[in-house]
Backbone as JSON, one array per atom type, in Angstrom:
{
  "sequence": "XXXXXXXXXXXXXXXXXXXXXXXXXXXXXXXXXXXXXXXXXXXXXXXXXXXXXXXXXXXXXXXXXXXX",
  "N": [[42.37, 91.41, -71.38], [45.29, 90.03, -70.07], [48.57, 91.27, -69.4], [50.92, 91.28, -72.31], [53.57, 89.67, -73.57], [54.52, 90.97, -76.38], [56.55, 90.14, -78.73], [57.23, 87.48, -78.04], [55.21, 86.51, -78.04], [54.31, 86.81, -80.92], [56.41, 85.54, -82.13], [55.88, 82.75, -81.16], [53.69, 82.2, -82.7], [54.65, 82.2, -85.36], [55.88, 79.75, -85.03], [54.16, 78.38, -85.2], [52.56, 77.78, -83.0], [49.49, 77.8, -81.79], [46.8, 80.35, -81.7], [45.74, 80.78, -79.28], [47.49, 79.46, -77.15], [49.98, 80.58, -77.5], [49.14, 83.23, -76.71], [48.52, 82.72, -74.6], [50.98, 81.21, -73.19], [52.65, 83.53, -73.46], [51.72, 85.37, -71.76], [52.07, 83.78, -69.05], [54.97, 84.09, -69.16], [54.95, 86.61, -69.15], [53.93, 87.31, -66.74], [55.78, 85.8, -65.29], [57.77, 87.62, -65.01], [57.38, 89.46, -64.33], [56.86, 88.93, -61.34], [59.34, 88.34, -60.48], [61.05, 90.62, -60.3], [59.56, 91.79, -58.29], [60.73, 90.21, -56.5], [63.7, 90.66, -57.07], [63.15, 93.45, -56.3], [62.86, 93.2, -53.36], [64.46, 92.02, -52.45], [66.93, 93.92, -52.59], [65.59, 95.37, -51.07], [66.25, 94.15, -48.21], [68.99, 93.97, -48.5], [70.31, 96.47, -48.15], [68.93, 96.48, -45.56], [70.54, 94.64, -44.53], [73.04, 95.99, -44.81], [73.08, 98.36, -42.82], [72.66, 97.37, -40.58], [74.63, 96.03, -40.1], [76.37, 97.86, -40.03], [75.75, 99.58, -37.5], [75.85, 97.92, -35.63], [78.96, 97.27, -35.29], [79.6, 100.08, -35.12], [78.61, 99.88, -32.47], [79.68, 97.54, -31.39], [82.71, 98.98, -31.41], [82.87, 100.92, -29.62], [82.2, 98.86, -27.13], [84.42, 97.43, -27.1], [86.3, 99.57, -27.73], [86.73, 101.33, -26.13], [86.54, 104.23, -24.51]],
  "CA": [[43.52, 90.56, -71.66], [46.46, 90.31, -69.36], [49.87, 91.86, -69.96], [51.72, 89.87, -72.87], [55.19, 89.93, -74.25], [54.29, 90.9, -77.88], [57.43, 89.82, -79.2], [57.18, 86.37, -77.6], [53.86, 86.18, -78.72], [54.55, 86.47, -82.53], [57.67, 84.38, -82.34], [55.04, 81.76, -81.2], [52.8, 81.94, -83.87], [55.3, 82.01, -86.25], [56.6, 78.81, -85.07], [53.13, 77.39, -85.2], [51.58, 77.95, -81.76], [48.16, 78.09, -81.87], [46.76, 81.87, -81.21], [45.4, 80.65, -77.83], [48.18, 79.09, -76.68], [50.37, 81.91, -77.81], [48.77, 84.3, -75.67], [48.24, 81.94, -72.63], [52.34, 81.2, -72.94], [52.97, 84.81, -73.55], [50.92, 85.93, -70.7], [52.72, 83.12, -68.25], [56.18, 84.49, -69.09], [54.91, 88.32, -68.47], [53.54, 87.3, -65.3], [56.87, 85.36, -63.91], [59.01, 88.74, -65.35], [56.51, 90.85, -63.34], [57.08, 88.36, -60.14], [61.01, 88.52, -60.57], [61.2, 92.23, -60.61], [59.0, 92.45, -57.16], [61.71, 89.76, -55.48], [64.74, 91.68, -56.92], [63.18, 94.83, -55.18], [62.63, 92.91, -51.96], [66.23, 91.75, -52.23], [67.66, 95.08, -52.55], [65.47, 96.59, -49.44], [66.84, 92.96, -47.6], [70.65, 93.95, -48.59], [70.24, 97.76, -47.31], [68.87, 96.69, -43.87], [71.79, 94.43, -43.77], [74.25, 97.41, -44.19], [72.95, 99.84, -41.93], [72.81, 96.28, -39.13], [76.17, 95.67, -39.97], [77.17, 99.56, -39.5], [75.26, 99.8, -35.87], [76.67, 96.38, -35.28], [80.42, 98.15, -36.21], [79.5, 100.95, -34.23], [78.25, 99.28, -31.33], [81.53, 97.04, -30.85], [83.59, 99.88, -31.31], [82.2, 101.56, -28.03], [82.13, 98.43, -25.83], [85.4, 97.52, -27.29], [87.0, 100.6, -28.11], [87.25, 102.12, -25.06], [85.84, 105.58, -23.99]],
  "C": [[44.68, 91.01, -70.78], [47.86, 90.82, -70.18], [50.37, 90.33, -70.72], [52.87, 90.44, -73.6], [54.75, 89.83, -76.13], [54.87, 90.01, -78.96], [57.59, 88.14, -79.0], [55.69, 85.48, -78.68], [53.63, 85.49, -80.47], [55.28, 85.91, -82.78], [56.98, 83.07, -82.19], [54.51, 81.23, -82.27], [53.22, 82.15, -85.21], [55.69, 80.89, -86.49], [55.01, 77.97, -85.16], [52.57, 77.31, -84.3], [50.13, 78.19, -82.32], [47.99, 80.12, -81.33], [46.66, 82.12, -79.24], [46.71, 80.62, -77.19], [49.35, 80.09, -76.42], [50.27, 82.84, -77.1], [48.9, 83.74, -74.72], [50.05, 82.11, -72.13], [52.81, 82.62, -72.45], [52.84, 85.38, -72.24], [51.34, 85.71, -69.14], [54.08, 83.94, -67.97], [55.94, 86.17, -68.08], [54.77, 88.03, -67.05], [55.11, 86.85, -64.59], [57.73, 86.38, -64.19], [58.63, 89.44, -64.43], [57.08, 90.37, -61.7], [58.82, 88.72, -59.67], [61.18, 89.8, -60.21], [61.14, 92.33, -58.96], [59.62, 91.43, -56.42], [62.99, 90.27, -55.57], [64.49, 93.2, -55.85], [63.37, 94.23, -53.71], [64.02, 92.64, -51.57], [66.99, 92.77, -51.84], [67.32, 95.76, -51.29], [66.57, 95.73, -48.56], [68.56, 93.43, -47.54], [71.22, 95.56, -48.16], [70.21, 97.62, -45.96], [70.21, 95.92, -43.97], [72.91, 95.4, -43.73], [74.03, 97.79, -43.07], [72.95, 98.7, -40.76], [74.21, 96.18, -38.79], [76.24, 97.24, -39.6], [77.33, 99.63, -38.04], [75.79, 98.65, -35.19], [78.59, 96.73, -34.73], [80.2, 98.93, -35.29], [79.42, 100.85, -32.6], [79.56, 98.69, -30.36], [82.69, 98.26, -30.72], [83.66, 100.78, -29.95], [82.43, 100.62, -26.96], [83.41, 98.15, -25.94], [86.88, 98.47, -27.21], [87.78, 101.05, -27.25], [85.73, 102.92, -24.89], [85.28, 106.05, -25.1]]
}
């Protein structure tokens, strides 16, 4: 059985979900929480390289600009 949001789960089948369904839902949600997670990380590497571009970027001008 795939990862499932427990809590989701029994809130289901409280409200009358079937057991199946319940799990299948459950199981959906875990999966797009799991997906979310591994595009926030990708975001965060994504917003690092842009610092350190912008820095060398910054750095760069400062030299042809700058002077000496």
């Amino acid at each position: 059985m795939a990862l499932q949001l427990g809590a989701l789960r029994e809130a289901l089948l409280e409200a009358g979900a079937s057991a199946e369904k319940a799990g299948s839902a459950s199981e959906e949600v875990a999966a797009y929480d799991n997906r979310l997670e591994r595009v926030e990380s990708g975001l965060r590497l994504v917003q690092a390289m842009l610092g350190v571009n912008l820095l060398l970027t910054a750095g760069v001008l400062w030299r042809v600009i700058g002077g000496h």
